[in-house]
N, C-alpha and C positions, 0 to 999 in steps of 0.2 A: 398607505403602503403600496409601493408599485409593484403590481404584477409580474412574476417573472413569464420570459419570453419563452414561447415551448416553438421548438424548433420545427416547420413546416416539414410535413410528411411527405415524401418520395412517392411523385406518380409511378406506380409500376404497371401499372394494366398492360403496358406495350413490351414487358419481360426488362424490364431496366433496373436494377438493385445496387444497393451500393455494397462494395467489402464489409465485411466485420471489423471492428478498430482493431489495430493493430499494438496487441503490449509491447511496451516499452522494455528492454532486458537490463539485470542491473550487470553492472562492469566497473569495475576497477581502477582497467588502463585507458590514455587519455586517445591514444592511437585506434583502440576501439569503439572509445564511444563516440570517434572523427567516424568512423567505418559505419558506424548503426547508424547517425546522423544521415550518412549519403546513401544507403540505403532507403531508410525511411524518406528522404526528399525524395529518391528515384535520381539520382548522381548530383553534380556539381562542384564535388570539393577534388579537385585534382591531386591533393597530400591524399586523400581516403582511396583516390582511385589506382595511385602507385600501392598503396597497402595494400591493394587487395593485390596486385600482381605477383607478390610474393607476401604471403600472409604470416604474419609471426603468431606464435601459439597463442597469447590472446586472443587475439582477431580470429584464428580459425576453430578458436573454442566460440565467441562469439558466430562465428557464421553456420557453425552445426546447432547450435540453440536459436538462431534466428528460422533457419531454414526445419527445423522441426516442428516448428511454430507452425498450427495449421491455418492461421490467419497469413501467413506470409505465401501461401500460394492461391488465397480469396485474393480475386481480382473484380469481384464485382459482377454486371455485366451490364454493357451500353448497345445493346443492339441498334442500328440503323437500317431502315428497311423504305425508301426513299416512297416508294408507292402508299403505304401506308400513309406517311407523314405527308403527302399528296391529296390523298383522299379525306384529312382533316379540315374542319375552317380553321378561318387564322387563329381563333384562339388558341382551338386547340394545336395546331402548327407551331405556335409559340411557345407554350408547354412543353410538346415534344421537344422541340430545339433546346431550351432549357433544363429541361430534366435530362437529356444525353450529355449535356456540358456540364450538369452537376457531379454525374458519376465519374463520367472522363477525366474529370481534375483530379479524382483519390484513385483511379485504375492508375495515370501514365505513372504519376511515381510508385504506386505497387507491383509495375510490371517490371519496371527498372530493378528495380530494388531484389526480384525474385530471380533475373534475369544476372544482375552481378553475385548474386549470392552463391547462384549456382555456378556459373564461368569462375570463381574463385574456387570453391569446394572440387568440382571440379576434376583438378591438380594431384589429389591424393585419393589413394583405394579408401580409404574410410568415407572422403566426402564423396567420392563417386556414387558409392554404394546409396550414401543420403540421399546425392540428388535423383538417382536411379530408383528408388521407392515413392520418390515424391513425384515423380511423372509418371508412375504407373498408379498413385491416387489422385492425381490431381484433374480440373478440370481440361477440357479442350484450352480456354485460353493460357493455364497456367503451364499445360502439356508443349502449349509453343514454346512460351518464352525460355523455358527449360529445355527443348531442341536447340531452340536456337542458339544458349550457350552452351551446349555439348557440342554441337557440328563448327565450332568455330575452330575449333581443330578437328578436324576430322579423321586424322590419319590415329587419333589415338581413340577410337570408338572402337570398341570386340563388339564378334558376332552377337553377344545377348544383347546389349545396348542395341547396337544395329536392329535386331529384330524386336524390342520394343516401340523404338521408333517407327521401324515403319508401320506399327499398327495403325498411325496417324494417316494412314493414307483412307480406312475404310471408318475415319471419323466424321464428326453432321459436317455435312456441305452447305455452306451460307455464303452467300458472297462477301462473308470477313474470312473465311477459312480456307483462300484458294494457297496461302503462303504456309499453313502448316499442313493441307494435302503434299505439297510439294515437299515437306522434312521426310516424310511418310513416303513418298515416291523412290526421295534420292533413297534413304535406308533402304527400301525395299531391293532397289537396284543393287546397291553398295552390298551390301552383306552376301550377296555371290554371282559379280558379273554373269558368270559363266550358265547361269540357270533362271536368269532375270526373265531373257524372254519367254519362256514358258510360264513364268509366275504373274508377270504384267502386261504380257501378249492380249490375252482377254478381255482388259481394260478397254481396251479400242474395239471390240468387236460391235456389231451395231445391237447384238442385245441390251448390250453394258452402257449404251449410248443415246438411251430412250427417254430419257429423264433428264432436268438439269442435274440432278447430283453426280450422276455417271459420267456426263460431259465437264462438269468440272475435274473429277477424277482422271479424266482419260487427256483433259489440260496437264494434270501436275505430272504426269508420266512424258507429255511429249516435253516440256520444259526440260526433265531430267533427259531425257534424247537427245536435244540438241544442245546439250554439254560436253555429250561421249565423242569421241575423235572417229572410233572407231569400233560402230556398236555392231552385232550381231546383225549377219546380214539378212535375216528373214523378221526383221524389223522391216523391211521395204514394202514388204508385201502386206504387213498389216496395219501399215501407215495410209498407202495408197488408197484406198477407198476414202479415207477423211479428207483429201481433198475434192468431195463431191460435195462436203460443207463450209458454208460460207466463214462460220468462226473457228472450227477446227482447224481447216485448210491453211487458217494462218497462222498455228503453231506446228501443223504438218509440214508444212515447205522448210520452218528451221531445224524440225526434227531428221529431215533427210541429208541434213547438210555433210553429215558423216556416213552417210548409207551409196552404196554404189550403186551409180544409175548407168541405165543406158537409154537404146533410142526408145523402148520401149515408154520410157516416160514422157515424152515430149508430146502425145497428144494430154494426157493427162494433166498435165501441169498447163496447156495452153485452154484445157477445159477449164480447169481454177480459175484462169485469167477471165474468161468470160462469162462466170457465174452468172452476173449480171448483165445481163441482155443490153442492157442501155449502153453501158460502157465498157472498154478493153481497162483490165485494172494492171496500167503499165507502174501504179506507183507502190508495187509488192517487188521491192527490190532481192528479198529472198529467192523469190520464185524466177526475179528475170536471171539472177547471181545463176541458181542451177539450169537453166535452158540455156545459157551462155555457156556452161561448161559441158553441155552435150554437145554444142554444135554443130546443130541439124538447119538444114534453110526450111523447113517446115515452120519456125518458130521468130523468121525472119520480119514478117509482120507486124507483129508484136515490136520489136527494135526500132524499126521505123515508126509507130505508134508512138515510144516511147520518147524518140529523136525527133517527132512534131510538136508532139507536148513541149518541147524546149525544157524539162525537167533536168534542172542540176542536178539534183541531187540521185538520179539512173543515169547520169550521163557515164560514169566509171563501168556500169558493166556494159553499156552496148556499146563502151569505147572495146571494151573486152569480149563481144560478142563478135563485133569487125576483127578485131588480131584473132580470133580462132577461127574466122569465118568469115574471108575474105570475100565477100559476095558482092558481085555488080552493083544491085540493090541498094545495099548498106554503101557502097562506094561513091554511087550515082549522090545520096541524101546525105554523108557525110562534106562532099563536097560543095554542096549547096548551102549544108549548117555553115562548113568554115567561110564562104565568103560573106555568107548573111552577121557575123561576130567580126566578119573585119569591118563593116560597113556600118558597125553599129559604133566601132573603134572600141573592144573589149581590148586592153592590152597583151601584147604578143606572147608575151609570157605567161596566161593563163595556161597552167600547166592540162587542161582538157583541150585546150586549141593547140597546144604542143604537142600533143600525143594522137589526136587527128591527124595532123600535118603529118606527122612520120608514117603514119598511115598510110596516107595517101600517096606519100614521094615513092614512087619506083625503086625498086627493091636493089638497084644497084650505082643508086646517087644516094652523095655521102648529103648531109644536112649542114647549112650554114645558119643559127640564128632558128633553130626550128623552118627551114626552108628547102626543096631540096634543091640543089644548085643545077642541075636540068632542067626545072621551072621555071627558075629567075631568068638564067639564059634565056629562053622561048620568048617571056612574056618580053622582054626588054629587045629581041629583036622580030616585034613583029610574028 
């Protein structure tokens, strides 16, 4: 008689678990058991996935018994923690890899699955209310995928929702949790512009920014900053000091992009640039974007820095640094760029060597062909 096969035990020593199986519900109609089906896959059936956009009472009886189900918010956990898995021999390297690829196949479609349950329910104050209990018991990972289908409309989230979510901001900081700090951030912001920075002002101070977890937090705050058009302007001031760091500094310079600056920031921003001793860091196009829009010749060095590198892709704001700030300097080295691209035979119509050219033509000859017609004249007599 053959032995039956007992199914290999789940390495967890490194915190890796799989979900609880998930019951199967009984139903009826044929449109919901399309609906439980793509659920349980974690999507695929495009008929299930119009049904869920507008749900018929079947289906949304089905989705308040799916989503009550406390398996349907067990997601598992697959943690990766690269140093760890570094620090392994290769066996156990292989293991690890393995046992993370085992959970990951029953998490993706359980996340899916929690994730359309809820964006469907959703829709109606009864399922709101569902999914709004199941994110205040559920875990961190299930807490996201539950943001994440509530903020897909955002404009229809109230203040209690709002301030549930953003409790996600002061959840464990892992390097898989920088995307639901940041549901936590925007809710925190969201739920009353007008008193945000006094609430997440702090966030950035350098007590709060001691630790990695603080710094990831004081991450998902500048990310929600450099959303705002037009954020409170003593945001500047508690921005400013984070670019004295190498990795904040480079979600500070997109976080200022709505904050009003003057000349006062141009040593500041040219300190960022030189963090590193070795080199001028001309390829932080953020940072050159707002010293272009101060236009101070203080920051002119940096431009030509940038205009040696032969960098395409800064070539638009120091084209934008020269039209605000027409400086010898920039004029002397822009000159030099356009004959060095005619000699290499770049075509005339690269719209960067068009918009040099106009640059450069005298402010009161018209252009032929990106040329200005004072030039041509000159060169052609001598």
């Amino acid at each position: 008689m053959a032995k039956k096969k007992i199914a290999p035990t789940l390495e967890t020593r490194w915190g890796h678990r799989m979900p609880d199986p998930l019951p199967e519900l009984a139903v009826d109609d044929d449109e919901a058991a399309r609906v439980q089906r793509h659920l349980r896959e974690g999507g695929g059936d495009p008929e299930a996935e119009r049904a869920l956009q507008a749900p018929s009472p079947p289906v949304t009886d089905l989705l308040l018994r799916y989503l009550a189900l406390p398996e349907s918010t067990d997601l598992g956990s697959a943690p990766w923690d690269q140093r760890t898995c570094d620090a392994l021999d290769p066996a156990g390297r292989r293991l690890y890899r393995s046992t993370h690829r085992k959970v990951e196949v029953v998490r993706h479609p359980r996340s899916w699955g929690l994730f359309f349950a809820a964006r469907a329910l959703a829709t109606s104050p009864e399922g709101r209310a569902l999914v709004l209990r199941r994110f205040r018991e559920g875990t961190p990972d299930a807490r996201e995928q539950i943001a994440r289908a509530l903020t897909e409309v955002p404009e229809r989230l109230d203040f209690v929702e709002l301030d549930a979510l953003s409790t996600m901001l002061d959840g464990d900081a892992t390097p898989d949790s920088l995307r639901a700090l940041g549901y936590g951030a925007w809710a925190a912001y969201r739920r009353d512009p007008a008193t945000a920075f006094e609430r997440l002002a702090p966030r950035l101070d350098a007590g709060a920014i001691d630790d990695p977890a603080g710094r990831q937090r004081a991450i998902a705050v500048l990310v929600v900053l450099s959303k705002e058009t037009r954020p409170d302007a003593r945001w500047g001031g508690a921005i400013r000091p984070l670019l004295r760091d190498r990795l904040l500094g480079g979600y500070a310079v997109w976080a200022l992009d709505g904050c009003p600056l003057d000349a006062s920031w141009v040593e500041d921003l040219l300190a960022y640039l030189h963090l590193d001793p070795r080199v001028v860091n001309v390829f932080d196009l953020q940072a050159l974007k707002l010293l272009a829009g101060l236009a101070d010749t203080r920051a002119v060095g940096v431009f030509l820095e940038a205009l040696a590198k032969n960098s395409s892709s800064a070539l638009d704001v120091v084209l934008t640094s020269f039209e605000r700030l027409p400086d010898e300097r920039l004029r002397a080295a822009f000159a030099q760029w356009v004959e060095a691209r005619e000699r290499e035979g770049v075509p005339p119509d690269w719209p960067p060597l068009v918009r040099a050219r106009a640059l450069l033509a005298p402010r009161d000859a018209p252009l032929v062909h990106g040329h200005a017609i004072g030039r041509e004249f000159t060169s052609l007599n001598g």
